[in-house]
PDB file of N, CA, C and O in Angstrom:
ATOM      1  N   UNK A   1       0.848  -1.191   0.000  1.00  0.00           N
ATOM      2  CA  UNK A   1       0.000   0.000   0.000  1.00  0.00           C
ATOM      3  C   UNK A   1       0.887   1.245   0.000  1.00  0.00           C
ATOM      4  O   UNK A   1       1.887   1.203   0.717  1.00  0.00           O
ATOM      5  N   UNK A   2       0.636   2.396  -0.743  1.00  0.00           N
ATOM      6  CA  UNK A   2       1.462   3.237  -1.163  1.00  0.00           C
ATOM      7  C   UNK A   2       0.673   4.097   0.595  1.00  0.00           C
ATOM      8  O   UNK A   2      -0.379   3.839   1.179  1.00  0.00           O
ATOM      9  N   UNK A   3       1.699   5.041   0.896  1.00  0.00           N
ATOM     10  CA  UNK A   3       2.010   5.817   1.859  1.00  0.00           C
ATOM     11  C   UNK A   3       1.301   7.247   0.997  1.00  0.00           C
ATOM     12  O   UNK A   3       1.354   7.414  -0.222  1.00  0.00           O
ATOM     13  N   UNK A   4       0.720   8.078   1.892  1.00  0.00           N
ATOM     14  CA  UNK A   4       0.424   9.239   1.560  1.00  0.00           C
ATOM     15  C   UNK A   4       1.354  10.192   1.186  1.00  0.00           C
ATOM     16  O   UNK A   4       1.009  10.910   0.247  1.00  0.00           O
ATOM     17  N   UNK A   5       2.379  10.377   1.644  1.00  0.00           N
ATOM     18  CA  UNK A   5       3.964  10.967   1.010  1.00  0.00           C
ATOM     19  C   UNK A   5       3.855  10.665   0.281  1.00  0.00           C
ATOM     20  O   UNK A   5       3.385  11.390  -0.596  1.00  0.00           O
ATOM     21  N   UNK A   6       4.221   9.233  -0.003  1.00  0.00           N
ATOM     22  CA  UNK A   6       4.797   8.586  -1.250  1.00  0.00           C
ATOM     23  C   UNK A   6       3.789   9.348  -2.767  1.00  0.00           C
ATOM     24  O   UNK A   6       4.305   9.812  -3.784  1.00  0.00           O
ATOM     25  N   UNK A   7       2.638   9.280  -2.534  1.00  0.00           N
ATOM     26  CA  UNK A   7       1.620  10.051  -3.350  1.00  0.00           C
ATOM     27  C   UNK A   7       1.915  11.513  -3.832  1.00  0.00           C
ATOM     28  O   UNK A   7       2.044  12.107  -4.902  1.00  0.00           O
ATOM     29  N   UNK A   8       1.957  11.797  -2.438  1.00  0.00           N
ATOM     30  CA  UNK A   8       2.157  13.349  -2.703  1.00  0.00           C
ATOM     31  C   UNK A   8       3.672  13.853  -3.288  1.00  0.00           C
ATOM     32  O   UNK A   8       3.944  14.909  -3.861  1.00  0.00           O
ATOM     33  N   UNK A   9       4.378  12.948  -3.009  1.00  0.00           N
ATOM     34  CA  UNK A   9       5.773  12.949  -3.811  1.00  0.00           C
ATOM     35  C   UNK A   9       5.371  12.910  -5.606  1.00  0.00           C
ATOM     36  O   UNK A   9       5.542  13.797  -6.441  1.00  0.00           O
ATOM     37  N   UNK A  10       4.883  11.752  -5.743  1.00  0.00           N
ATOM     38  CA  UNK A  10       4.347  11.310  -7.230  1.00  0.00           C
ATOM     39  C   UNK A  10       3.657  12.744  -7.612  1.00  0.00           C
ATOM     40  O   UNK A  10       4.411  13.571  -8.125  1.00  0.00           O
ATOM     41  N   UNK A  11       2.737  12.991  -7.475  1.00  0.00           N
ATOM     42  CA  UNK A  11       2.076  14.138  -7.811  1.00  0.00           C
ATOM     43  C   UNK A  11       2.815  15.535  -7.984  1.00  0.00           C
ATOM     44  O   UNK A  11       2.350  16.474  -8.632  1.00  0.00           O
ATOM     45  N   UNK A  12       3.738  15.539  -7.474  1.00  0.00           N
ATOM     46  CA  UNK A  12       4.805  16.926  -7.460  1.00  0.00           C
ATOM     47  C   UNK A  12       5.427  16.224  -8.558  1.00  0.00           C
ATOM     48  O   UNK A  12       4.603  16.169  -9.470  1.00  0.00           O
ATOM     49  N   UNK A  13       6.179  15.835  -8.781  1.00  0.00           N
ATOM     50  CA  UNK A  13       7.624  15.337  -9.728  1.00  0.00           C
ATOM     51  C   UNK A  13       6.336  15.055 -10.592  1.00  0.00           C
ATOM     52  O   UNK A  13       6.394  16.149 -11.154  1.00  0.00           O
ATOM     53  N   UNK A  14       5.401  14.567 -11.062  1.00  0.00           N
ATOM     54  CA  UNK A  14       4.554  14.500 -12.391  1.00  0.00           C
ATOM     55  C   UNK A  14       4.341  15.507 -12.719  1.00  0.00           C
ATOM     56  O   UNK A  14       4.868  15.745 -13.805  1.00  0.00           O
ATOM     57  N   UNK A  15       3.559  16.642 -12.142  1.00  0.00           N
ATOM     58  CA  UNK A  15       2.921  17.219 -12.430  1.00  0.00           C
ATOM     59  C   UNK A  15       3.471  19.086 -12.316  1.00  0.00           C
ATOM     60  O   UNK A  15       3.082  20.150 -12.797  1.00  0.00           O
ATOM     61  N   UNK A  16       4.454  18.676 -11.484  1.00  0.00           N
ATOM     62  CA  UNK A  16       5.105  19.606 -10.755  1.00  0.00           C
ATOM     63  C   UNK A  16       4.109  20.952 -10.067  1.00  0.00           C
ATOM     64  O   UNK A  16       3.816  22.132 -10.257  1.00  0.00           O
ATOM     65  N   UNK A  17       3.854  19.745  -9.114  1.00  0.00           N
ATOM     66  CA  UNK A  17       2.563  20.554  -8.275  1.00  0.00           C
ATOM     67  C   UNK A  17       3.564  21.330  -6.966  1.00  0.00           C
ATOM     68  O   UNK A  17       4.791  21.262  -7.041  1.00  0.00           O
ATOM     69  N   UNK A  18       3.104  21.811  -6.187  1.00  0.00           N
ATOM     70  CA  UNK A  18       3.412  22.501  -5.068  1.00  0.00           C
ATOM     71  C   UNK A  18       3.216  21.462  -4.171  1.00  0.00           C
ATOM     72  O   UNK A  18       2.400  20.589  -4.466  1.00  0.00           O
ATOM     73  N   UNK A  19       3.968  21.398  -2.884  1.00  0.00           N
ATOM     74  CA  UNK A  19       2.783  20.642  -1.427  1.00  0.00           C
ATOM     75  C   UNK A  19       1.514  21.142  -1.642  1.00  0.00           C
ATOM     76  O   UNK A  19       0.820  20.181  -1.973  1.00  0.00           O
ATOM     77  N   UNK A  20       1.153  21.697  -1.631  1.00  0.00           N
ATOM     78  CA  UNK A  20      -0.036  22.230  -1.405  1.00  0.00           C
ATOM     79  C   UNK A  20      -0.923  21.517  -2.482  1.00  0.00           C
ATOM     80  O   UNK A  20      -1.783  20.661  -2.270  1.00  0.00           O
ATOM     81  N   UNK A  21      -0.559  22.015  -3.603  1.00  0.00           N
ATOM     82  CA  UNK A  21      -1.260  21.768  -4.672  1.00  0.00           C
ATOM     83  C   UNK A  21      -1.522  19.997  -4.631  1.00  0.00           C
ATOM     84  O   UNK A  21      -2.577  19.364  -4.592  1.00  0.00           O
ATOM     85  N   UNK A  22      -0.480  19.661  -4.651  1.00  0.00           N
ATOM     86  CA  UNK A  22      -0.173  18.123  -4.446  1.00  0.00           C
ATOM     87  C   UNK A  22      -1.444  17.634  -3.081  1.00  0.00           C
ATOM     88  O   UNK A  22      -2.259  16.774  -3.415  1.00  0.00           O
ATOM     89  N   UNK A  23      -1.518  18.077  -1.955  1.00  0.00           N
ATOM     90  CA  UNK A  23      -1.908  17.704  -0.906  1.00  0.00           C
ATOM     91  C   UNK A  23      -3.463  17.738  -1.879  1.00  0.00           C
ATOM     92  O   UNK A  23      -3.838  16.670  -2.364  1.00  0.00           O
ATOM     93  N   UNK A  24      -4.103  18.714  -2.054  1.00  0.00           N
ATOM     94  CA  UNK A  24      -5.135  19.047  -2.619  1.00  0.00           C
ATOM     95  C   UNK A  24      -5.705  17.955  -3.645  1.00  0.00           C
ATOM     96  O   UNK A  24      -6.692  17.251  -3.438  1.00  0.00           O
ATOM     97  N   UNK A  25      -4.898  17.946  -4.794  1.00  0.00           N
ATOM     98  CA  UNK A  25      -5.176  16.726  -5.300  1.00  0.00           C
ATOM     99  C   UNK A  25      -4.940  15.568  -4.870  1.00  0.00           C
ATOM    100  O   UNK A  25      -5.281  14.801  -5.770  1.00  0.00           O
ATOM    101  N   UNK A  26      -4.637  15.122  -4.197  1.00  0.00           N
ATOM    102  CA  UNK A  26      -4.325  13.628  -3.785  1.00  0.00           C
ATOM    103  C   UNK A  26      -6.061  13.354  -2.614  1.00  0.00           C
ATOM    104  O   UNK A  26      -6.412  12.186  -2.447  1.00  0.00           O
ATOM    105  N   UNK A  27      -6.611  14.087  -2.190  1.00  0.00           N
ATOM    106  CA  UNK A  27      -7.695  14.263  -1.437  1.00  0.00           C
ATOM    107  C   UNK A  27      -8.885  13.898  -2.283  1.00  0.00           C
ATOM    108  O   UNK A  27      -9.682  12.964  -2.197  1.00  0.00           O
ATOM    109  N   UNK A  28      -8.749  15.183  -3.362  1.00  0.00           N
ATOM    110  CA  UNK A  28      -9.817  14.675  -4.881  1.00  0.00           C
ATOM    111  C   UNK A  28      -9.356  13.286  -5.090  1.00  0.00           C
ATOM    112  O   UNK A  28     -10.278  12.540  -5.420  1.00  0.00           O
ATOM    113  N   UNK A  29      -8.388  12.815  -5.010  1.00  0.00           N
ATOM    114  CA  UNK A  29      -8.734  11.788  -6.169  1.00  0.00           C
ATOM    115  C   UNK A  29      -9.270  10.313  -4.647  1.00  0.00           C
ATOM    116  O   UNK A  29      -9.312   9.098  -4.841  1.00  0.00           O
ATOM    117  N   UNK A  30      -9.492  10.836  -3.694  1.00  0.00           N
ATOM    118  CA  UNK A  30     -10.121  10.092  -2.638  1.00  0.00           C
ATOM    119  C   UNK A  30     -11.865   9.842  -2.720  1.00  0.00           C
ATOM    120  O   UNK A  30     -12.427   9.053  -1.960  1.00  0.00           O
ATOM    121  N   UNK A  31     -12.536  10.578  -3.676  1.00  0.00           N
ATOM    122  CA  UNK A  31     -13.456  11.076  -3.852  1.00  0.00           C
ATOM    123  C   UNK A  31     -14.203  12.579  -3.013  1.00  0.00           C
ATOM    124  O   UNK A  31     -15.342  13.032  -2.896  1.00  0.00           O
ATOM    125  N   UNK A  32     -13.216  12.862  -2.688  1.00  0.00           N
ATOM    126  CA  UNK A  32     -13.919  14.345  -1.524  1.00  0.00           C
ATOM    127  C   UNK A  32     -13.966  15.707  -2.567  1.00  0.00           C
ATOM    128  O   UNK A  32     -13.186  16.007  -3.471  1.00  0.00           O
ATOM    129  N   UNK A  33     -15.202  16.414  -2.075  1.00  0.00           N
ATOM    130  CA  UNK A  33     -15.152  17.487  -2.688  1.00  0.00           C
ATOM    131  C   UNK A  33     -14.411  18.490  -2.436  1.00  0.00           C
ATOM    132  O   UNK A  33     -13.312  18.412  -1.887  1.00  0.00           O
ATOM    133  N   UNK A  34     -15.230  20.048  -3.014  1.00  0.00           N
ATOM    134  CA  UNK A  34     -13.620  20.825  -2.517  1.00  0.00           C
ATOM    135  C   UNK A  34     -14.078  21.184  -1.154  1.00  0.00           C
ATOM    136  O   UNK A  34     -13.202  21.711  -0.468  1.00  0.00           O
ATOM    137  N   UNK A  35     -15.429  21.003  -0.499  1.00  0.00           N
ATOM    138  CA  UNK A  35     -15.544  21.690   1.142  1.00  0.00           C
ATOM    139  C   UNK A  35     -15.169  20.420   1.872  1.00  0.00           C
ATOM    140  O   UNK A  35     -14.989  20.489   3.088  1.00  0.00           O
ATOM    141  N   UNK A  36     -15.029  19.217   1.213  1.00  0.00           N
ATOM    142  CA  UNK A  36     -14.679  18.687   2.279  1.00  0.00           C
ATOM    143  C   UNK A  36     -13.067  18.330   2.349  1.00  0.00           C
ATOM    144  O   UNK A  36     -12.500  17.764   3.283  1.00  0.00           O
ATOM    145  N   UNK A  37     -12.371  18.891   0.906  1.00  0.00           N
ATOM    146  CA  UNK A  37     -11.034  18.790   1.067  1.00  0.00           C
ATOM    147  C   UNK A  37     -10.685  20.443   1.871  1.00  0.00           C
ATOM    148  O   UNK A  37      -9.481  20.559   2.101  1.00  0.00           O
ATOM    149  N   UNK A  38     -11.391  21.475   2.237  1.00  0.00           N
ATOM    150  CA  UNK A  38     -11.218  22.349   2.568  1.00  0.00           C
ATOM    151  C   UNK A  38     -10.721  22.158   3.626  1.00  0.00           C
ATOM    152  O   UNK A  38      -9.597  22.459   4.028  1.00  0.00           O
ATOM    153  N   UNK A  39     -12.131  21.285   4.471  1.00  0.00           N
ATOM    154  CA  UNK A  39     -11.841  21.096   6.269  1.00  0.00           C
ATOM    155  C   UNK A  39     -10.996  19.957   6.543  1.00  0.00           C
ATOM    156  O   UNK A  39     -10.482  19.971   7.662  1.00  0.00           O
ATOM    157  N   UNK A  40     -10.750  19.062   5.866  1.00  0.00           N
ATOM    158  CA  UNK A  40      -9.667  17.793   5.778  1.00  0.00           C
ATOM    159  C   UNK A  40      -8.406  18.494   6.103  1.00  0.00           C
ATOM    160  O   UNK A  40      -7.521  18.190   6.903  1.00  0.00           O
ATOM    161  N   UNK A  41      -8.513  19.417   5.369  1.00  0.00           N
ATOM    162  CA  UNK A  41      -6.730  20.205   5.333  1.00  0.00           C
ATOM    163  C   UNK A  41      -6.919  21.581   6.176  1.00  0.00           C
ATOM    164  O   UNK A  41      -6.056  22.457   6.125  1.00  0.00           O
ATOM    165  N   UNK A  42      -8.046  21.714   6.920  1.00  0.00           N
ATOM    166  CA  UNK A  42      -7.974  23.086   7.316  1.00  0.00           C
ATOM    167  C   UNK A  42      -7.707  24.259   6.596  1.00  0.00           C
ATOM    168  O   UNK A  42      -6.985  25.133   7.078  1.00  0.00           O
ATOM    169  N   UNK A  43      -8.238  24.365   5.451  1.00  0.00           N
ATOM    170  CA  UNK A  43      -8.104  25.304   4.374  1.00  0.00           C
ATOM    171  C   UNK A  43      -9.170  26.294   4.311  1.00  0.00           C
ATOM    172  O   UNK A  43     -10.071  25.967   5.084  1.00  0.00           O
ATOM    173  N   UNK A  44      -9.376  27.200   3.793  1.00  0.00           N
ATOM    174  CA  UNK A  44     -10.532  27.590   3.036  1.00  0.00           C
ATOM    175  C   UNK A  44     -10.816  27.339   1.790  1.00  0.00           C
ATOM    176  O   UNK A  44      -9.917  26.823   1.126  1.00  0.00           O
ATOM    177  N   UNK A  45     -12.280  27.663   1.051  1.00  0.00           N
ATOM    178  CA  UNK A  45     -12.664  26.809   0.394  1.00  0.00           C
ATOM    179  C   UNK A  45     -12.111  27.486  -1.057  1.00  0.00           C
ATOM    180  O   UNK A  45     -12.085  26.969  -2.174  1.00  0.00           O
ATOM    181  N   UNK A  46     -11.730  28.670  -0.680  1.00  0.00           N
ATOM    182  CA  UNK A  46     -11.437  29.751  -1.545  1.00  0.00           C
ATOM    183  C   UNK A  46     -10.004  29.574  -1.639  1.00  0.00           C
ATOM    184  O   UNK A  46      -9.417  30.239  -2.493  1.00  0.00           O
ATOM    185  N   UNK A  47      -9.165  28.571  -0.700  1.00  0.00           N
ATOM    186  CA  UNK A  47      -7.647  28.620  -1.184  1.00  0.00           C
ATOM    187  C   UNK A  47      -7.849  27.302  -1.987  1.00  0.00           C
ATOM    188  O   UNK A  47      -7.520  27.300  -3.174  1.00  0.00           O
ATOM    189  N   UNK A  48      -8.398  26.116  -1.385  1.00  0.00           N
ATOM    190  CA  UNK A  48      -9.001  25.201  -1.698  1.00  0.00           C
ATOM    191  C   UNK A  48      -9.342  25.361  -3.789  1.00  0.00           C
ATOM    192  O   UNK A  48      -8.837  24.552  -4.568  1.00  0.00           O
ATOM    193  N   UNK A  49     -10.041  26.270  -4.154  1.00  0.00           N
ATOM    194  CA  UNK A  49     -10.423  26.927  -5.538  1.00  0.00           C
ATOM    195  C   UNK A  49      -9.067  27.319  -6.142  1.00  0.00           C
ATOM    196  O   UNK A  49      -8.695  26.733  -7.160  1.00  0.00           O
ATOM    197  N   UNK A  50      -8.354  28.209  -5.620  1.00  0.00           N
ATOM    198  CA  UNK A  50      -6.934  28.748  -5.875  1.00  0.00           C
ATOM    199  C   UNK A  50      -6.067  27.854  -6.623  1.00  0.00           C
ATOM    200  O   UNK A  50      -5.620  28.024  -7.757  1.00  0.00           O
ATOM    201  N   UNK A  51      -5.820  26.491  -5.515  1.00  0.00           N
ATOM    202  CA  UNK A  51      -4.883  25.548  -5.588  1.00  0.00           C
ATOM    203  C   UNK A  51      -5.657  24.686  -7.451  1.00  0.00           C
ATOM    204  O   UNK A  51      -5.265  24.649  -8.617  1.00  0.00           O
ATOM    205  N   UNK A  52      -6.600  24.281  -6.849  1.00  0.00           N
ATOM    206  CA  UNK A  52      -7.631  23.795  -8.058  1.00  0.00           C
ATOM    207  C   UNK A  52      -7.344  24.374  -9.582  1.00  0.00           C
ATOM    208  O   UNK A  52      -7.249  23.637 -10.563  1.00  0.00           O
ATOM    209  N   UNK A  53      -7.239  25.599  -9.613  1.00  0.00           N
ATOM    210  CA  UNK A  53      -7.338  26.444 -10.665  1.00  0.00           C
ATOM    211  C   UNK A  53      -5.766  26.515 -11.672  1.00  0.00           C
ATOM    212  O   UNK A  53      -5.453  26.906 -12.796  1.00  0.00           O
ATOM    213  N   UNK A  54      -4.919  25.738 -10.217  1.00  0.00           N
ATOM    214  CA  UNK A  54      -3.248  25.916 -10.873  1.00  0.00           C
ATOM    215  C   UNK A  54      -3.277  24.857 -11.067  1.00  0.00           C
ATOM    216  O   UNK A  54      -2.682  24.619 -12.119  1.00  0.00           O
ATOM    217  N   UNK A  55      -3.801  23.698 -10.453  1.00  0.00           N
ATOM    218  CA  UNK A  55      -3.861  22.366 -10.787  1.00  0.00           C
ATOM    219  C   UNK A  55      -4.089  22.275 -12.102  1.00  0.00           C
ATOM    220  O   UNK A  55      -3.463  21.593 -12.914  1.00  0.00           O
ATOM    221  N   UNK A  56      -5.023  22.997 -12.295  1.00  0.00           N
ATOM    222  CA  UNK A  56      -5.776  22.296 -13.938  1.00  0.00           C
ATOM    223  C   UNK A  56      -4.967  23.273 -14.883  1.00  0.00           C
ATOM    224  O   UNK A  56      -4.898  23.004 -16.082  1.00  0.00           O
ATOM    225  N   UNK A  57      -4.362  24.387 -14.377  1.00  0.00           N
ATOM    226  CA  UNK A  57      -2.870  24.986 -15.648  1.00  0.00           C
ATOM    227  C   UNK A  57      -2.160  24.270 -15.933  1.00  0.00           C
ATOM    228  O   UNK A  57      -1.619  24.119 -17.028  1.00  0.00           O
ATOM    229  N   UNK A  58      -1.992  23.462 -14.586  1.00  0.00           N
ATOM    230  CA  UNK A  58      -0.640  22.316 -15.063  1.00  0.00           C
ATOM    231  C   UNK A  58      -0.585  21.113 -15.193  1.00  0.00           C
ATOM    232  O   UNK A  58       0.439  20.430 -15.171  1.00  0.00           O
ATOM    233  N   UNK A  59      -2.012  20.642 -15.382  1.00  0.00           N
ATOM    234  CA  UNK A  59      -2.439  19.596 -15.996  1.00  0.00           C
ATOM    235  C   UNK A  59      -2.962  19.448 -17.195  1.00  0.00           C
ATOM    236  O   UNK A  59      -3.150  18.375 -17.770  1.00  0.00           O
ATOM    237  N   UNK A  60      -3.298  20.943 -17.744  1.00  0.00           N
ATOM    238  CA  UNK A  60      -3.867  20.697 -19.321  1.00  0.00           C
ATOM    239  C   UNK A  60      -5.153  20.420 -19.038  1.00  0.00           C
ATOM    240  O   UNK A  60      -5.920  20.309 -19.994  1.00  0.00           O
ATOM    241  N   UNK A  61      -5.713  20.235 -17.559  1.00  0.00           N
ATOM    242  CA  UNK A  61      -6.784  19.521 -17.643  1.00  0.00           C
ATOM    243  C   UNK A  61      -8.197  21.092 -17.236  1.00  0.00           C
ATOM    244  O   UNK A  61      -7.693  22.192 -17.010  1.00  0.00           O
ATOM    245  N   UNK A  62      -9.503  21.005 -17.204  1.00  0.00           N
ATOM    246  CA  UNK A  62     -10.417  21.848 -17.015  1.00  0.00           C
ATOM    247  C   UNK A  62     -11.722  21.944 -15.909  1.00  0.00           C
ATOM    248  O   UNK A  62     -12.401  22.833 -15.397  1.00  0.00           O
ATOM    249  N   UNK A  63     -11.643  20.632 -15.878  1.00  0.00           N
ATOM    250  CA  UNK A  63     -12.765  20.189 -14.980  1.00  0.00           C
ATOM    251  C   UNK A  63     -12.428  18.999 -13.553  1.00  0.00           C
ATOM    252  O   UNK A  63     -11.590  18.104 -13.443  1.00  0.00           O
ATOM    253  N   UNK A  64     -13.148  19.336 -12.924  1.00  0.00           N
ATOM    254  CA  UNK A  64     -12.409  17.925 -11.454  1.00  0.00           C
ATOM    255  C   UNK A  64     -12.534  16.716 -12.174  1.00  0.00           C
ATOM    256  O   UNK A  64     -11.527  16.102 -12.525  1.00  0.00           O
ATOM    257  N   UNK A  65     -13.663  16.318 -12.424  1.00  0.00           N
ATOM    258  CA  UNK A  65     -13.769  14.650 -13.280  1.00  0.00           C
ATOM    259  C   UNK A  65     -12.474  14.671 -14.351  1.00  0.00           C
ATOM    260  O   UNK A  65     -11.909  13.595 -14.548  1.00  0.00           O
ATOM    261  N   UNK A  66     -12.066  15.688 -14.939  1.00  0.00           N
ATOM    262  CA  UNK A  66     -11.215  14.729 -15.874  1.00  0.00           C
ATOM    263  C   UNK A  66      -9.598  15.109 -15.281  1.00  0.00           C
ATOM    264  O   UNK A  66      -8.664  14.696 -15.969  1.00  0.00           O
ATOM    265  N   UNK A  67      -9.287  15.873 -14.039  1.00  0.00           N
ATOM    266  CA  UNK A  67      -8.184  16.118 -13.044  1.00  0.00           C
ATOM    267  C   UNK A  67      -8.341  14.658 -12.497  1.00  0.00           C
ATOM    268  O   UNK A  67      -7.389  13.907 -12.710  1.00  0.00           O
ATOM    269  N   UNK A  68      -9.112  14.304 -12.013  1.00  0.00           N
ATOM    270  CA  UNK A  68      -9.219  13.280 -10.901  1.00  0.00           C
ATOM    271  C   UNK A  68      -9.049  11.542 -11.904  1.00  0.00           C
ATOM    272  O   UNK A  68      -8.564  10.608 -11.267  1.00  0.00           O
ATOM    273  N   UNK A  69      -9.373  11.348 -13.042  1.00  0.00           N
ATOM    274  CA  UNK A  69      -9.073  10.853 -14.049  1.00  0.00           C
ATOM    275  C   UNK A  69      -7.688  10.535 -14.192  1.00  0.00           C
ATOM    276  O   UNK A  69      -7.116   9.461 -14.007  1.00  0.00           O
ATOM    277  N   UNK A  70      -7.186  11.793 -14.601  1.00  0.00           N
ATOM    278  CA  UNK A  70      -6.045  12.217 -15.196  1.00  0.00           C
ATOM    279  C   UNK A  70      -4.716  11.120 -13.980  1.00  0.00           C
ATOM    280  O   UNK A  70      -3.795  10.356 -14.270  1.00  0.00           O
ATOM    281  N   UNK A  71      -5.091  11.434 -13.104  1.00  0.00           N
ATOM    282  CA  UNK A  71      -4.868  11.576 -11.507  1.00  0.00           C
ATOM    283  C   UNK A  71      -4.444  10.030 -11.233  1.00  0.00           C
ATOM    284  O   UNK A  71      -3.339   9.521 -11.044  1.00  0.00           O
ATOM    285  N   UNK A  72      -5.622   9.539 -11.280  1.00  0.00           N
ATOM    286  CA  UNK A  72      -5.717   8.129 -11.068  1.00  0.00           C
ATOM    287  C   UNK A  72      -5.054   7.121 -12.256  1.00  0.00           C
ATOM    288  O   UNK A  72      -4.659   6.021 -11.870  1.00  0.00           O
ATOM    289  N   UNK A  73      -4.899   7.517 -13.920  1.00  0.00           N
ATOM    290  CA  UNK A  73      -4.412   6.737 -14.998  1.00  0.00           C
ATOM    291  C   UNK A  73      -2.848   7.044 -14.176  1.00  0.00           C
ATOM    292  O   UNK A  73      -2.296   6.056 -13.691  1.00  0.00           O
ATOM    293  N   UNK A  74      -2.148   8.439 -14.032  1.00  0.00           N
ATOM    294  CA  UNK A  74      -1.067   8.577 -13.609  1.00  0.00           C
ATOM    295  C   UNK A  74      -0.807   7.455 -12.243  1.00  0.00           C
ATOM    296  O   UNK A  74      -0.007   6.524 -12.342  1.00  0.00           O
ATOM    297  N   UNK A  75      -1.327   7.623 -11.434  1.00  0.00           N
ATOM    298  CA  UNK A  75      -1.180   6.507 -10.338  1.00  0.00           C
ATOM    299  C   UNK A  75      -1.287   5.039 -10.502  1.00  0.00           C
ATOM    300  O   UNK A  75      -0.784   4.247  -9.704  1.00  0.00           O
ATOM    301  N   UNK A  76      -2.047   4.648 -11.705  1.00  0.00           N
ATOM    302  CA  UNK A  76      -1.816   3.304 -12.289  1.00  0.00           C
ATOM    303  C   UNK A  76      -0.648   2.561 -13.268  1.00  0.00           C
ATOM    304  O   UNK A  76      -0.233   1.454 -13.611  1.00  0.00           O
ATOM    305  N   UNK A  77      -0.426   4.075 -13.465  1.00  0.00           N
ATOM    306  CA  UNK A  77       1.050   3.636 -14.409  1.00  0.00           C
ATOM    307  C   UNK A  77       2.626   3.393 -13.762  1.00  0.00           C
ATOM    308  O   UNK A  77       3.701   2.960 -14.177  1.00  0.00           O
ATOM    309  N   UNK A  78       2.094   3.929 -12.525  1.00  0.00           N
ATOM    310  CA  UNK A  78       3.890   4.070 -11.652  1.00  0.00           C
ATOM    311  C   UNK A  78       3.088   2.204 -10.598  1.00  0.00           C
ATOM    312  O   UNK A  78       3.737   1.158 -10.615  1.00  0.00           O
ATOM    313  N   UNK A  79       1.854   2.313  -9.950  1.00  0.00           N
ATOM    314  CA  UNK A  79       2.108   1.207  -9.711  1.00  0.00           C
ATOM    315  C   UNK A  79       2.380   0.153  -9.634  1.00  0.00           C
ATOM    316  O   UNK A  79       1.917   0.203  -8.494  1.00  0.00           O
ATOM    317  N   UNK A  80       2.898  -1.454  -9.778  1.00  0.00           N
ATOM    318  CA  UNK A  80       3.393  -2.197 -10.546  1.00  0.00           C
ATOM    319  C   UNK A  80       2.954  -3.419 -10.226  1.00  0.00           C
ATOM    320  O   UNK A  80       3.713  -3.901  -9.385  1.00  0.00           O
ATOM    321  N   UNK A  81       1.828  -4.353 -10.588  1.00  0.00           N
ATOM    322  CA  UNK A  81       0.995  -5.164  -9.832  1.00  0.00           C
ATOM    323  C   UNK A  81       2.643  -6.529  -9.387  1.00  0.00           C
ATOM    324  O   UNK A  81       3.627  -6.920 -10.016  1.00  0.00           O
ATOM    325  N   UNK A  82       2.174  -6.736  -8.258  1.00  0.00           N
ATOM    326  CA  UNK A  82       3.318  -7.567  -7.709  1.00  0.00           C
ATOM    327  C   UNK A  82       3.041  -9.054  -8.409  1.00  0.00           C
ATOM    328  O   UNK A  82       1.934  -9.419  -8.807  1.00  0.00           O
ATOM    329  N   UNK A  83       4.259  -9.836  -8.479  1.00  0.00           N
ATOM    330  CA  UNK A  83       4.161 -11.084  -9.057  1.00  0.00           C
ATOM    331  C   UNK A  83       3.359 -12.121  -8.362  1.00  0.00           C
ATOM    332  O   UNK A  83       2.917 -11.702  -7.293  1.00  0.00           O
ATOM    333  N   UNK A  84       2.975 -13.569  -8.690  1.00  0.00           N
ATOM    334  CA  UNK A  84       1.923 -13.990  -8.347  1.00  0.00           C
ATOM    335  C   UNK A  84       3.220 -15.249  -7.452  1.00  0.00           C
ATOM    336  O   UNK A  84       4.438 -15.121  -7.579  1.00  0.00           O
ATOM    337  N   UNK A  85       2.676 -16.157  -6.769  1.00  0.00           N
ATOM    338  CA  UNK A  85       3.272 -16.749  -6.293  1.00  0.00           C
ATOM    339  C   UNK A  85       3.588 -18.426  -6.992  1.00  0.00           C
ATOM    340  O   UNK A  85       2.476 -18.953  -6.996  1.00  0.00           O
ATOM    341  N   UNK A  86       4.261 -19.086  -7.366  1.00  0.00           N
ATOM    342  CA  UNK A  86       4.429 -19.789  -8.049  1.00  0.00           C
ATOM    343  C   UNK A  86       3.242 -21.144  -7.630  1.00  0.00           C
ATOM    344  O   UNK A  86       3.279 -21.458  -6.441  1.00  0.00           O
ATOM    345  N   UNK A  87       2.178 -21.972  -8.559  1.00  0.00           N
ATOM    346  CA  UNK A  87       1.228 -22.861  -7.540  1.00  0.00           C
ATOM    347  C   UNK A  87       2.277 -24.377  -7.480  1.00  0.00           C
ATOM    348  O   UNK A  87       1.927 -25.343  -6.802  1.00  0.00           O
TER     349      UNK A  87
END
């Protein structure tokens, strides 16, 4: 099981997000919205929007569904399903 760092690491070096930015998305792609990634992180909902808005500059992307998408194909490609055990 990947570590929440470990995520938020991935998400910076991909995307070259901020902590912040990084923290933010890694929450979306939990399924939470932005008020409840607001109070998760003790944010407001309006920095919460901020972070969102640079996210999707530097993703190419426009909308949360296809950020959170985007998000999750990236997280399937670095994971590496482990080998099976010999029967």
């Amino acid at each position: 099981m990947w570590h929440e760092s470990h995520e938020i690491d991935l998400l910076r070096r991909r995307f070259r997000l901020t902590p912040a930015e990084a923290k933010v998305a890694l929450q979306l792609t939990k399924g939470d919205g932005r008020l409840a990634v607001a109070n998760r992180l003790g944010i407001t909902l309006a920095t919460v929007s901020t972070h969102l808005r640079h996210i999707f500059a530097k993703t190419g992307t426009h909308r949360q569904a296809e950020l959170v998408g985007l998000l999750l194909r990236a997280r399937k490609r670095v994971v590496k399903p482990v080998p099976a055990w010999p029967a």
